[in-house]
C-alpha positions in Angstrom: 0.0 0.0 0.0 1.6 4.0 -0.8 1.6 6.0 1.8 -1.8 7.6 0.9 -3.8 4.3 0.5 -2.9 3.8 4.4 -3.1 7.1 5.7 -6.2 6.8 4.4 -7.2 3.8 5.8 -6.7 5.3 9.3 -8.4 8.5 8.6 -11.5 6.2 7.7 -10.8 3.6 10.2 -11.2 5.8 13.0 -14.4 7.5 11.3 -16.0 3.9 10.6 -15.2 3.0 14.4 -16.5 6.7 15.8 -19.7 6.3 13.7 -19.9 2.9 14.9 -20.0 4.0 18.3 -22.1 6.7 18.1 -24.9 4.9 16.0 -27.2 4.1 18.8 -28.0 8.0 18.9 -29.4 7.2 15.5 -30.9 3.9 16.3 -32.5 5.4 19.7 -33.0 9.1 18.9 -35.3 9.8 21.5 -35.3 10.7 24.1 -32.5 12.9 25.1 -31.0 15.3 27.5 -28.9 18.4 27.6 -28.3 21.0 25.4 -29.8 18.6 22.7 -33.4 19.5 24.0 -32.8 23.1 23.1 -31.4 22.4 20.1 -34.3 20.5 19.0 -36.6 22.5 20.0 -34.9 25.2 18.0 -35.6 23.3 14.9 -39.0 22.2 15.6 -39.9 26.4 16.3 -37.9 26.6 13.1 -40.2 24.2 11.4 -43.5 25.7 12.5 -42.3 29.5 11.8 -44.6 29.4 8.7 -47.5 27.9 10.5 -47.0 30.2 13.1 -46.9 33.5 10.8 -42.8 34.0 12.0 -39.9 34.6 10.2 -37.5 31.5 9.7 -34.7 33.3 10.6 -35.8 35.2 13.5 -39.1 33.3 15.2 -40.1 33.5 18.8 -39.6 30.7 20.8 -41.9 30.9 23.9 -41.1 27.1 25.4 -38.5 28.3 27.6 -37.5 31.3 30.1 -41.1 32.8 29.4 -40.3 33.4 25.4 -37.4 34.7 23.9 -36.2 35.5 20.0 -33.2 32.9 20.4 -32.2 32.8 16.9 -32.2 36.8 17.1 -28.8 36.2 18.9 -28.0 33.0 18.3 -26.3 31.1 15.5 -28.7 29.3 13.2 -27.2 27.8 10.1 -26.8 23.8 12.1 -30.5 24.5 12.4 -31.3 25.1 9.1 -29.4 22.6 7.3 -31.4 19.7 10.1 -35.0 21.6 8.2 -33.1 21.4 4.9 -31.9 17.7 5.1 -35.4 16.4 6.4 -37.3 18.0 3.8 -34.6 17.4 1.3 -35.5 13.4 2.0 -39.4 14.2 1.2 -40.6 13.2 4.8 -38.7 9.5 4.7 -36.6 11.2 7.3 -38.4 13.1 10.1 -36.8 16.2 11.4 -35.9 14.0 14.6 -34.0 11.4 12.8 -32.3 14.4 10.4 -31.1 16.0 13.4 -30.2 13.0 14.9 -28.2 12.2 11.8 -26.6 15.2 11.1 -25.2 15.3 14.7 -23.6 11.7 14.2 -22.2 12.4 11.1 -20.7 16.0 12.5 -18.9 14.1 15.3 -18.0 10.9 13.8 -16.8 12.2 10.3 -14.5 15.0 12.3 -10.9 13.2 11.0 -12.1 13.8 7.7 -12.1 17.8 7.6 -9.0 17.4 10.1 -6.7 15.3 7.4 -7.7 17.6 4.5 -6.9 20.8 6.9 -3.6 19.8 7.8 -2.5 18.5 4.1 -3.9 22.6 3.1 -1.0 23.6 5.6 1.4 21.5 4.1 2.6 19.2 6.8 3.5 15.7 6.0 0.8 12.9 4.9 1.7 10.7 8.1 1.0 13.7 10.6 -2.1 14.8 9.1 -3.6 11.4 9.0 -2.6 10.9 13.1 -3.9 14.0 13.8 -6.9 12.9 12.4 -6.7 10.2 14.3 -6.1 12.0 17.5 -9.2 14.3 17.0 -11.3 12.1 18.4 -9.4 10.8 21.4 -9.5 14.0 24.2 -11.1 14.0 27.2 -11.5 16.5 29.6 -14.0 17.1 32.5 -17.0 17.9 30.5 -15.1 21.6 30.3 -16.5 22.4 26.4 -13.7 21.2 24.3 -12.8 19.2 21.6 -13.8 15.8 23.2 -17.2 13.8 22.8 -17.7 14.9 26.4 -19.1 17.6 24.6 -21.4 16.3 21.8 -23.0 13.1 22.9 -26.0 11.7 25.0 -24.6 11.5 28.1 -22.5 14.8 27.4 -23.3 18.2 27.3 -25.5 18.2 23.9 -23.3 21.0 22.0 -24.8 20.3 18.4 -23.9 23.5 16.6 -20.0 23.2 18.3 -19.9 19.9 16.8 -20.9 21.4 13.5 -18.9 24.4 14.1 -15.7 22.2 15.0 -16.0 20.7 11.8 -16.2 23.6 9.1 -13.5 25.5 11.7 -10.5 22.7 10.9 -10.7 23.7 6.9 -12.1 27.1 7.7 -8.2 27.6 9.5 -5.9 26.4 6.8 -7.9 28.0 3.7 -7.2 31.4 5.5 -4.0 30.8 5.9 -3.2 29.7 2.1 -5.6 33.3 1.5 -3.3 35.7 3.6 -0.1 33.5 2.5 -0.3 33.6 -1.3 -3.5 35.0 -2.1 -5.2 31.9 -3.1 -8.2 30.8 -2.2 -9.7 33.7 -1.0 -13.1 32.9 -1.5 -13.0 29.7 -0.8 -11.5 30.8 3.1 -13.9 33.5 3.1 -17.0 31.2 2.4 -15.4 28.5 5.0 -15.3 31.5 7.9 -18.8 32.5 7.2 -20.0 28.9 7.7 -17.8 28.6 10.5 -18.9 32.4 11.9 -23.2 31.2 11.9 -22.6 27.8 13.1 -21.1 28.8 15.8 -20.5 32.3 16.6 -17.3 32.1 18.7 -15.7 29.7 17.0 -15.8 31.8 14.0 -14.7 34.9 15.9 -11.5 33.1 16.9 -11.0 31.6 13.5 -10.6 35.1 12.0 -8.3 35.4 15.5 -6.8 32.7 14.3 -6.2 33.9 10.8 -4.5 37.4 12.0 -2.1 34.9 13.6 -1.0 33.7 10.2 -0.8 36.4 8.7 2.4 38.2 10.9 3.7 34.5 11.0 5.2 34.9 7.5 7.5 37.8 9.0 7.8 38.9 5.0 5.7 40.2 3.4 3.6 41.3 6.4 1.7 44.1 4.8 0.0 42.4 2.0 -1.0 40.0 4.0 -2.7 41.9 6.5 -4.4 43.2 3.4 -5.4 40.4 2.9 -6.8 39.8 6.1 -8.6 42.9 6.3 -10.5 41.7 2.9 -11.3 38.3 3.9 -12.5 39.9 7.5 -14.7 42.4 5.4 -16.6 40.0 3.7 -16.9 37.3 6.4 -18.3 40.0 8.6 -20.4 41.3 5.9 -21.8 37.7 4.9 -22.5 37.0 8.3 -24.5 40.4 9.2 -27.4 39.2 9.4 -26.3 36.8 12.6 -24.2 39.8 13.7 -26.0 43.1 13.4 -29.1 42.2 15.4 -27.0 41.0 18.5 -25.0 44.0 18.6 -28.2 46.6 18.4 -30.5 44.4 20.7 -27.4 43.3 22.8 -29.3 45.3 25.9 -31.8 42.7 25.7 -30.0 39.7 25.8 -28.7 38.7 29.4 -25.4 38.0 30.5 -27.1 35.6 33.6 -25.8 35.1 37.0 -26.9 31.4 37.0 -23.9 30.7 34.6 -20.8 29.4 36.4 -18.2 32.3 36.4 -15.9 29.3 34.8 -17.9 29.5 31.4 -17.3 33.8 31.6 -13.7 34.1 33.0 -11.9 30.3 32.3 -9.9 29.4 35.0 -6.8 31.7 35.3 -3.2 30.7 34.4 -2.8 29.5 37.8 -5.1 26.3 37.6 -5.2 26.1 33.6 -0.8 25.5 33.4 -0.9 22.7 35.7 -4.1 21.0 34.4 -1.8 21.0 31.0 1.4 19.7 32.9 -1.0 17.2 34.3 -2.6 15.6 31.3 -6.2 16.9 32.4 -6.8 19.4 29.3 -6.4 16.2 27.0 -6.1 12.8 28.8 -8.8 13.2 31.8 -8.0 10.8 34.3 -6.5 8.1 31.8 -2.6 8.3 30.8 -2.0 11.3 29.3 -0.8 10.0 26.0 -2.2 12.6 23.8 -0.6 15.2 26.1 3.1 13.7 25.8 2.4 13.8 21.9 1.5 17.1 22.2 4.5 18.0 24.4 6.5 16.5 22.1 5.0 18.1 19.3 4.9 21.3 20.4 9.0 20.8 20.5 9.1 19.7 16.9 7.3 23.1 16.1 10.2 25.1 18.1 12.7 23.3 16.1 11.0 23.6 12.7 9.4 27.0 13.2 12.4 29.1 11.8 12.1 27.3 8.6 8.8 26.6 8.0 5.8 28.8 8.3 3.0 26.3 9.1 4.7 24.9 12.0 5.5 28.8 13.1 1.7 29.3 12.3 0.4 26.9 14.6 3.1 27.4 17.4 2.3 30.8 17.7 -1.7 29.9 17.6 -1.4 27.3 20.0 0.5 29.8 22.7 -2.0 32.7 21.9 -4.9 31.0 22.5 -3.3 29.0 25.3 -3.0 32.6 27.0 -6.4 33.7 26.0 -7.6 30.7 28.0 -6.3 31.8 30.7 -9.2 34.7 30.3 -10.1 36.8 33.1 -8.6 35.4 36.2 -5.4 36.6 34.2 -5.8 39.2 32.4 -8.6 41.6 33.8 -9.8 44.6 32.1 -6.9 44.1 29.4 -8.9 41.5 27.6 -11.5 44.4 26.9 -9.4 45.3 23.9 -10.2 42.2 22.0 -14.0 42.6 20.1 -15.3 39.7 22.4 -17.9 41.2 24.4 -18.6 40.8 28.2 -21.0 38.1 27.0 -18.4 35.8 25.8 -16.9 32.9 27.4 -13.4 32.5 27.9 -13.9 28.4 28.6 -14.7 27.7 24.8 -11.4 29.0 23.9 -10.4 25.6 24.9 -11.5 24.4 21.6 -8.9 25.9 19.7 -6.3 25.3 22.3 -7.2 21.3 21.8 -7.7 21.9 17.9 -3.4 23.4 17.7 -2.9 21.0 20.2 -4.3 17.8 18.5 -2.0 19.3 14.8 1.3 19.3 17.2 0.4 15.3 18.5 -0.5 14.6 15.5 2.6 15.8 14.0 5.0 14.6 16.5 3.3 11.1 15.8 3.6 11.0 12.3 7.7 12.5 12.4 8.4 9.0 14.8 6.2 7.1 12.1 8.2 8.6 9.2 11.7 7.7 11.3 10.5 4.4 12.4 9.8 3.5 8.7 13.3 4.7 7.5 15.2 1.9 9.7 17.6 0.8 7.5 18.5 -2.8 9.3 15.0 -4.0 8.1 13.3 -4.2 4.8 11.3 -1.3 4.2 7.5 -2.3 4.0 8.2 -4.2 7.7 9.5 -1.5 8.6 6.4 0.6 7.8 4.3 -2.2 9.2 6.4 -2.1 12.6 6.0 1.6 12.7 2.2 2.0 12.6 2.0 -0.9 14.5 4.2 1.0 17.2 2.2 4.1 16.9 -1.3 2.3 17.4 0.0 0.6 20.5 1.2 4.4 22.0 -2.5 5.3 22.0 -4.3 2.3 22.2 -5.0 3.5 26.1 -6.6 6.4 24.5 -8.5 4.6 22.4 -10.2 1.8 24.7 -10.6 4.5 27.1 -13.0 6.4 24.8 -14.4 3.1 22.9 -15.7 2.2 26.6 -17.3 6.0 27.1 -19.1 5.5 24.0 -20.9 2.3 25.1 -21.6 3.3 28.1 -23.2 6.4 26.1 -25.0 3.7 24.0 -26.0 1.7 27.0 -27.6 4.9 28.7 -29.3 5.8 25.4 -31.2 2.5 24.9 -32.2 2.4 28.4 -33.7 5.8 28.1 -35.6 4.7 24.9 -37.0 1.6 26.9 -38.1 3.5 29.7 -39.9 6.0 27.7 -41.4 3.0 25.4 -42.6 1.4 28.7 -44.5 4.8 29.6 -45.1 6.0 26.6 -48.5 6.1 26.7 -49.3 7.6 30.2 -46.7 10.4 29.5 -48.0 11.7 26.5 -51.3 11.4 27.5 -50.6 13.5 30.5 -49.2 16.1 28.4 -51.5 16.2 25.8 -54.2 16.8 28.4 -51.7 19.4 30.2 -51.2 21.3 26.9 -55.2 21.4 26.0 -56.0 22.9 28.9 -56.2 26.4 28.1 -53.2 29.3 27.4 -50.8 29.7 30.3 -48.1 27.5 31.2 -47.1 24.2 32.4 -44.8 23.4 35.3 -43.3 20.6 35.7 -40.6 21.4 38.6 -37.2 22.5 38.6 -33.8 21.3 39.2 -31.0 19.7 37.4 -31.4 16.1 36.1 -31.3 13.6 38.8 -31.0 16.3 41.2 -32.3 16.3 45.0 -35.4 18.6 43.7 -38.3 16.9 42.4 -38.5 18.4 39.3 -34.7 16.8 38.5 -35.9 13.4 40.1 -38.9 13.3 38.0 -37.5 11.1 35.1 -38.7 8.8 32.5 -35.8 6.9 30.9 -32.8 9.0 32.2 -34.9 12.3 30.9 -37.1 14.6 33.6 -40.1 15.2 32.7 -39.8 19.0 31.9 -37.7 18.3 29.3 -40.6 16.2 27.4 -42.4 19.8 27.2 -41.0 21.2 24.7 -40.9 18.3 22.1 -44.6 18.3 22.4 -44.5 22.8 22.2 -45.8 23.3 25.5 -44.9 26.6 27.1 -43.6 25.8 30.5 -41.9 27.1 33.4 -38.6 24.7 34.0 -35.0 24.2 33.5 -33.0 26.9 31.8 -31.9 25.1 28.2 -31.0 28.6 27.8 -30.4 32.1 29.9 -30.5 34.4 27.4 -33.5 36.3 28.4 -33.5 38.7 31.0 -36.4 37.4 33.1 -34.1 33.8 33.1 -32.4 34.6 36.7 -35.8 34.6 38.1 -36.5 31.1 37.5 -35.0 30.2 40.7 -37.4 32.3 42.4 -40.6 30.7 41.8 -41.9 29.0 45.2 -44.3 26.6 44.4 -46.6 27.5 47.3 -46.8 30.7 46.6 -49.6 31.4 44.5 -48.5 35.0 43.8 -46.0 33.3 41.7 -48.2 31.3 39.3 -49.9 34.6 38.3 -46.6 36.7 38.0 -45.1 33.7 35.7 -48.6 32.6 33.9 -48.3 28.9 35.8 -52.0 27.4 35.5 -51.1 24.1 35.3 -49.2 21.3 36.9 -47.7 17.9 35.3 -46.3 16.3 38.3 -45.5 12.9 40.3 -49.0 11.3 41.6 -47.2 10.7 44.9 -44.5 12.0 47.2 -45.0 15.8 46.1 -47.9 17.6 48.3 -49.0 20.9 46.3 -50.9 24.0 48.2 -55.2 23.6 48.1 -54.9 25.9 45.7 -54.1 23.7 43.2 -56.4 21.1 42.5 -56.1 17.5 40.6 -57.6 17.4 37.1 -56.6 13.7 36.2 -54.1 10.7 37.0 -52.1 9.1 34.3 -49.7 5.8 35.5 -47.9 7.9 37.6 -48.4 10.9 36.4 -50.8 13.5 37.9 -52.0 17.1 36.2 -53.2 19.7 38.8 -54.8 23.3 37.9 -53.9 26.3 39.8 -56.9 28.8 39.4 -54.9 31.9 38.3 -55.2 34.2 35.3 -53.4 33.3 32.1 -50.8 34.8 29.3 -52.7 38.2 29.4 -53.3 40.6 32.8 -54.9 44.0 33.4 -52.2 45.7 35.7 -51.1 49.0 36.4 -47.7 50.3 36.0 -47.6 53.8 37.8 -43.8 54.7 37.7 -40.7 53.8 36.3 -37.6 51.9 37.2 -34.4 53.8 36.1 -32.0 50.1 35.9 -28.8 49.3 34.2 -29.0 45.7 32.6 -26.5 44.7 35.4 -29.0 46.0 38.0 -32.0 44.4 36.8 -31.9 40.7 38.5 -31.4 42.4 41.6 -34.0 44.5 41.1 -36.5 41.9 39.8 -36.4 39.7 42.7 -36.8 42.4 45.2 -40.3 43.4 43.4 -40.7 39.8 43.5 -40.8 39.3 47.1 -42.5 42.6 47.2 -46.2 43.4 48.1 -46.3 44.8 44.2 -47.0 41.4 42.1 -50.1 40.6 44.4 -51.0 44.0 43.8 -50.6 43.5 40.5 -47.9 46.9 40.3 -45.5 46.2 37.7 -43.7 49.2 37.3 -41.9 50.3 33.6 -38.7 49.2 33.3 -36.1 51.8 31.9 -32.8 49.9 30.9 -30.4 52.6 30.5 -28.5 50.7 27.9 -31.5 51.9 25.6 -33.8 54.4 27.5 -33.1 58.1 29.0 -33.7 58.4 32.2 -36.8 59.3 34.0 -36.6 62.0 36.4 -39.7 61.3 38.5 -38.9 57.6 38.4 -36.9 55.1 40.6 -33.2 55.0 40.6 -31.5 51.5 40.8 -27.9 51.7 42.2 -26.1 49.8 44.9 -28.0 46.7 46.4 -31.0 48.2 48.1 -34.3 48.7 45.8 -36.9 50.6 47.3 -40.1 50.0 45.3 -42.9 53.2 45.8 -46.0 51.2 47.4 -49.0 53.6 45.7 -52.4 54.0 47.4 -55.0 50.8 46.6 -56.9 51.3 43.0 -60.2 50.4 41.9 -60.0 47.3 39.4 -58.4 48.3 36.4 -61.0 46.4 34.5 -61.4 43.0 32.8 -60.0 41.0 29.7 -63.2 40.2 28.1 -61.3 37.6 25.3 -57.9 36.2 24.4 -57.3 34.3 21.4 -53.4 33.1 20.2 -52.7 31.8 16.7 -49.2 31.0 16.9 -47.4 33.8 18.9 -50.4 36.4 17.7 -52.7 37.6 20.8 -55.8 39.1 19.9 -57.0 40.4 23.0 -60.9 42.1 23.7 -60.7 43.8 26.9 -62.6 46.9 28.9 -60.9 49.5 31.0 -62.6 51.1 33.4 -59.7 53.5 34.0 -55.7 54.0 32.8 -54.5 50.7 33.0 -51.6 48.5 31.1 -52.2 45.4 29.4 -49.4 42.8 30.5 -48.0 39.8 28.0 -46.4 37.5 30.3 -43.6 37.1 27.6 -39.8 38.7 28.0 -39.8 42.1 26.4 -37.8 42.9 23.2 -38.1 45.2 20.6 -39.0 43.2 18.1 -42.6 43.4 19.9 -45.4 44.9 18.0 -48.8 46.4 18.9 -52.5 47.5 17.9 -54.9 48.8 19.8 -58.5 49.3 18.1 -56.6 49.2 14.5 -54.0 52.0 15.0 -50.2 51.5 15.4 -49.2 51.6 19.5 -45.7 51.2 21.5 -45.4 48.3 23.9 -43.6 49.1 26.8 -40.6 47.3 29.0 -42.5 46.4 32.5 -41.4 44.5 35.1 -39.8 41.8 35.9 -38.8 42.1 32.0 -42.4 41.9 30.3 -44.5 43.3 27.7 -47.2 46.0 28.7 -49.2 48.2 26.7 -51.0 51.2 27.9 -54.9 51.6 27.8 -56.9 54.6 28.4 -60.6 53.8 29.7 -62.8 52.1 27.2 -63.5 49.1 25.4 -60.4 48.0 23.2 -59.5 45.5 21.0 -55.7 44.6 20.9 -53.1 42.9 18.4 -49.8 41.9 20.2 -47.0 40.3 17.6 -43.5 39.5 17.5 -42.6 41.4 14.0 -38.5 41.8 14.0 -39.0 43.1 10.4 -37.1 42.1 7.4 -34.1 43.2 8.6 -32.7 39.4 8.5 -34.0 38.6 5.5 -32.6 41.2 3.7 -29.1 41.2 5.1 -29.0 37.2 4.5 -29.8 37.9 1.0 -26.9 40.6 0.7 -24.6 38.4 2.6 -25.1 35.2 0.3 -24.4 38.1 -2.5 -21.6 39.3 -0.8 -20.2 36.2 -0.9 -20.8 35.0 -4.6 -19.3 38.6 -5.8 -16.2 37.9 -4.3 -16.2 34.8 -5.6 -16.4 35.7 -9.1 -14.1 38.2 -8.7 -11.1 37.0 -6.9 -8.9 37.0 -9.5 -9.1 40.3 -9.9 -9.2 41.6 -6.7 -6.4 38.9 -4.6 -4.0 41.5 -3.6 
C-alpha cells in the first residue's frame, strides 16, 4: 500500500469505528438530554415559523424562560441545514431522525475535515492522518472542548459546536493559504462565514486565528494583512445578518448570574498551566498519552518554526490561544481590547487550544512514524508495518478509554428509549391533556437532572419530565436550556406554594409525580395518568390588566437584583408592575426610581379600583388578539420577555409596547373598550441582510482573480 492508500485507511478507520460507536444516537434518537433539547426545540420552532406566521430566521420561541427570539442572537445555520436535510428526504426522514443524523455524522466524520486541513497547511501525509486520528481521542471534565464529552447523550449536547468544530479545521488552513499567497480567498472566506453562523465564537477566533497567520510569514507582512482585512470584510459582511441584530439588541440579551463564572472568565493561568502539565486538558484521568504527543509536538514546532511557516503558524496559535484561555482570572480589564464582548466565554477558547494541540500530536506522531519507517536494518514495508503498528499501540490507552465511554453512552441511550417505550403512553397522555388545557403555562418542577429537587428526580428513561415539554411545544416554566433572556435569573425564584408566583409567571397548570409531592389547596387535581398527575392552579393566564404607575431607572447589570426584590414585594399581588427603563437603551426618567447599589426601594401607591377586565384572548401562533374593557388608565401585560421586536395595535392603530417588570410586555390603555393585536414582528431586517450576505459572498467569488492583492 503507498503511503496515501494507508493514511487513508486510518483516517477512515477511525471515522468507521466513531460512527460505529455513536450509531445508537441514531438507532434510539429519542429521548435525550442536555443541550440537545434546546437544540431540537430550535428546529421544531424553526419548522413551525410558517405555520406560526414568524420569520424563519428570527421566530419567537416561547417554550422556555417565558419566550425569547433565540435565533435573534444566536447562531442558526446547524438548524437550518437539520429543516433542509429532512425536507430534502421528502418526509422518509423526520426532522428528529435528520437531526439525529446530522449530529452523528458532525462528530463521527470529524478526522475527515482534520486530514484535508492539515494536508492545506502543508505538513506531511503521516501527521495529518494521526492528527486525524487523534481528533477524536481528548477527554476532559466535561469543560467544552474538543472531546465527545461535549457532543454526545450522556454529554453536554453542543450540536452546533460539533458542526462548528468541523467547518472550523478547513475554515483555519484555507485562510491561511488566502493571507499566505492570495489563493483561495473565496474559498477561506466562504469557509469562515459557515464557521462564523454555526457557531459564533468559534468563528470569531477563526478570524483570530487567521490574524495569527498572517504576521507568521514575518515577510511580506503588509500584504497579508491586506489580505486579512479583505477576507475579515466579507466574512463580517456575509454574516451580518447573525451579527448586526445581537450588537443593536445586545441590551436585551442577558449575561445571567446562573452561569458558572468558569464559562465567563476560564480558570486563570494559575489552575489552567498545571491542568496541562498534568494531562487533564487532554487525557482526563486516563494516561495522558495525547498530552506527551502534544509536548512533544509542540517541540518539533520550536525546532521547525524558523524554517517553516505552518509549523511557526500553529506554534504561535497554540501559545495565543493558550493565554487567551487563561481569560479573566489573568488578564482583567486588558482583555477588553479584544472585540469579544462581556457576554463571551473564555472556557470555549479551549477548543482551539485542543484543535493546535491535537496538529502538534498529530505531528510529533507521524515524524516517529516517518523515522521508524526509514530503519535501515530492516526491509522497508516491515519496517512501515512495525511503525504504525508502534504508533497504534502508543495510543491504544486512549482509544479503549473512549471506545468504553461510548458504550456506556449507547448503553444509557437504549435504556432511556426503553423507559420512555414502557411509559409512553401515560406520558404523552398526561401532556396532551396538560397542553389542552387552556393558554398559560405548564410546570413541571425544577432542578438539574437527577437532582435532589423533584423536578430533577422526575424522570422517565434518564430524561425529567420537563424536558418532554418542549418536544410536544408546550410553554412551560422549567430548566433553563438557555439564559438568554432577561427574566431567566428569576427562574430560581418561583416558590411553588406561593400562589402570587403562578400569576406573575402565567403557571396554570401542573404535570407532576401522583405521589410524594404535596401541592398547596390551591391547586387542584384534574386527572391521573400511571404515575403521572395534572393539577390546575386557578390563576389568570398569558394576558393581565395591571397597572404600571412609575418607572424603574435600571442598568442591565442592575436588573436581577431588582426583579427579585419586586418579586418578594407586596407589588406582584397588587398586580404593580412598574416600567422598566434599561439605560443601555432608554433616557432616564426623572420622577422615576433610581436603581444603584444593592437596596431597591419600590414606591407602594395607594389601593386602586379594578383596572377592568379582559373580556377575550385568542393566540394563533405567537399572535394575541385580546378584547378587553378598562374602566380607568390601565396597562395590558403579556407575560412574555420584552424585546423590541414586539409589536402592537390597539382598536386598528399603530401603539408602542412598553418594558415592564420583571422584563415583560405592557401596553397602555386609556378607559374604554379595546380591542388589541400583540406580535412578535423583527421586520425584514434578517431577510434582507442574509440575502446581501449570500451576495456578498458569490461577488467575491467571481471576482477573486481580480481583486487577490
Amino acid at each position: 500500500m503507498t503511503r496515501t492508500a494507508v493514511a487513508w485507511s486510518a483516517v477512515l478507520a477511525a471515522c468507521a469505528g466513531a460512527l460505529a460507536l455513536l450509531f445508537a444516537q441514531v438507532r434510539y434518537p429519542f429521548p435525550f438530554l442536555n443541550d440537545a433539547v434546546l437544540h431540537f426545540g430550535l428546529i421544531e420552532s424553526l419548522e413551525s415559523a410558517h405555520r406560526r406566521g414568524q420569520s424563519l430566521l428570527d421566530p419567537w420561541v416561547s417554550s422556555w424562560n417565558l419566550g425569547y427570539p433565540v435565533f435573534h442572537y444566536y447562531q442558526n445555520l446547524p438548524h437550518l441545514a437539520v429543516l433542509a436535510f429532512s425536507k430534502l428526504t421528502l418526509g422518509h426522514l423526520s426532522l428528529l431522525h435528520s437531526f439525529r443524523i446530522l449530529e452523528w455524522l458532525a462528530i463521527g466524520t470529524l478526522p475527515i475535515p482534520v486530514f484535508f486541513a492539515l494536508r492545506e497547511f502543508g505538513f506531511p501525509i503521516s501527521g495529518a492522518a494521526c492528527a486525524a486520528v487523534l481528533s477524536l481521542l481528548i477527554r476532559t471534565n466535561y469543560l467544552h472542548g474538543m472531546d465527545a464529552e461535549s457532543y454526545v447523550w450522556q454529554g453536554l449536547g453542543l450540536f452546533t459546536q460539533a458542526v462548528g468544530v468541523w467547518f472550523l479545521f478547513p475554515a483555519l488552513s484555507s485562510s491561511f493559504v488566502a493571507v499566505r499567497t492570495g489563493r483561495s480567498m473565496a474559498k477561506a472566506a466562504l469557509l469562515l462565514t459557515v464557521t462564523t453562523l454555526s457557531h459564533l465564537a468559534l468563528g470569531t477566533m477563526a478570524l483570530m486565528a487567521a490574524g495569527i497567520f498572517a504576521i507568521a510569514g514575518l515577510r511580506d507582512v503588509r500584504r497579508r494583512i491586506t489580505r486579512l482585512v479583505l477576507l475579515a470584510a466579507v466574512t463580517v459582511a456575509a454574516s451580518s445578518y447573525s451579527l448586526i441584530p445581537i450588537f443593536r439588541d445586545f441590551a436585551y440579551y442577558n449575561v445571567s448570574t446562573l452561569v458558572p463564572t468558569w464559562k465567563y472568565d476560564s480558570f486563570g493561568h494559575a489552575v489552567i498551566l498545571p491542568w496541562l502539565v498534568q494531562g487533564r486538558l487532554f487525557d482526563f484521568h486516563r494516561f495522558p498519552i495525547v498530552t506527551i504527543l502534544a509536548g512533544a509536538g509542540f517541540v518539533c514546532m520550536v525546532l521547525r518554526a524558523r524554517r517553516d511557516e505552518a509549523s511557526r503558524a500553529v506554534l504561535l496559535a497554540f501559545l495565543f490561544f493558550l493565554l487567551l484561555f487563561f481569560g479573566r482570572p489573568t488578564w482583567g480589564s486588558l482583555l477588553r481590547i479584544l472585540p469579544l464582548g462581556e457576554g463571551f466565554h473564555y472556557s470555549r477558547v479551549l477548543v482551539l487550544v485542543h484543535l493546535f494541540g491535537i496538529v502538534m500530536a498529530g505531528i510529533a506522531l507521524g515524524a516517529a512514524i516517518d523515522a521508524c519507517a526509514k530503519l535501515r536494518r530492516m526491509p522497508r514495508r516491515a519496517a512501515a508495518v512495525l511503525a504504525v503498528a508502534g504508533a497504534m499501540v502508543v495510543i491504544s490507552p486512549a482509544v479503549l478509554e473512549r471506545a468504553r465511554y461510548l458504550l456506556a453512552n449507547a448503553r444509557l441511550a437504549r435504556e432511556s428509549a426503553e423507559g420512555y417505550a414502557r411509559e409512553r403512553d401515560d406520558l404523552e397522555s398526561a401532556v396532551a391533556l396538560a397542553k389542552g388545557m387552556g393558554e398559560g403555562r405548564v410546570y413541571a418542577g425544577l432542578g438539574p437532572a437527577g437532582g435532589p429537587i423533584w423536578g430533577g428526580a422526575f424522570m422517565v428513561g434518564w430524561v425529567p419530565v420537563y424536558d418532554w415539554l418542549p418536544f410536544r411545544e408546550v410553554d412551560a416554566l422549567g430548566y433553563l436550556h438557555h439564559m438568554c433572556s432577561l427574566n431567566a435569573d428569576l427562574h430560581d425564584r418561583f416558590n411553588e406554594r406561593n400562589p402570587t408566583h403562578y400569576r406573575v409567571f402565567a403557571v396554570n397548570r401542573i404535570l407532576a409525580p401522583s405521589q410524594g409531592v404535596q401541592f398547596p389547596p390551591f391547586a387542584k387535581p384534574v386527572a391521573t395518568k400511571g404515575r403521572f398527575q395534572v393539577l390546575e392552579a386557578d390563576t389568570t393566564g398569558f394576558v393581565e390588566l395591571v397597572d404600571a404607575p412609575y418607572s424603574l431607572n435600571v442598568h442591565k447589570k442592575d436588573l436581577n437584583r431588582a426583579q427579585q426584590a419586586w418579586l418578594s414585594s407586596e407589588l406582584p399581588a397588587r398586580g404593580i408592575y412598574p416600567r422598566v427603563r434599561l439605560l443601555e437603551v432608554e433616557p432616564r426618567d426623572p420622577s422615576g426610581i433610581d436603581v444603584a447599589g444593592y437596596d431597591v426601594h419600590y414606591r407602594v401607591p395607594e389601593p386602586a379600583p379594578p383596572p377592568g377586565r379582559i373580556l377575550e384572548v385568542e393566540r394563533r401562533g405567537e399572535d394575541f388578539f385580546v378584547r378587553a374593557r378598562t374602566d380607568r388608565t390601565c396597562t395590558l401585560l403579556l407575560k412574555m420577555t420584552f424585546h423590541p421586536g414586539w409589536k402592537a395595535q390597539v382598536d386598528g392603530r399603530r401603539a408602542v409596547p412598553i418594558h415592564v417588570m420583571p422584563s415583560y410586555v405592557g401596553l397602555p390603555l386609556e378607559a374604554g373598550e379595546h380591542e388589541i393585536l400583540l406580535r412578535f414582528d423583527p421586520g425584514p431586517e434578517k431577510k434582507i441582510l442574509s440575502f446581501a450576505g449570500g451576495a456578498i459572498l458569490l461577488a467575491f467569488a467571481f471576482a477573486g482573480r481580480k481583486i487577490t492583492p
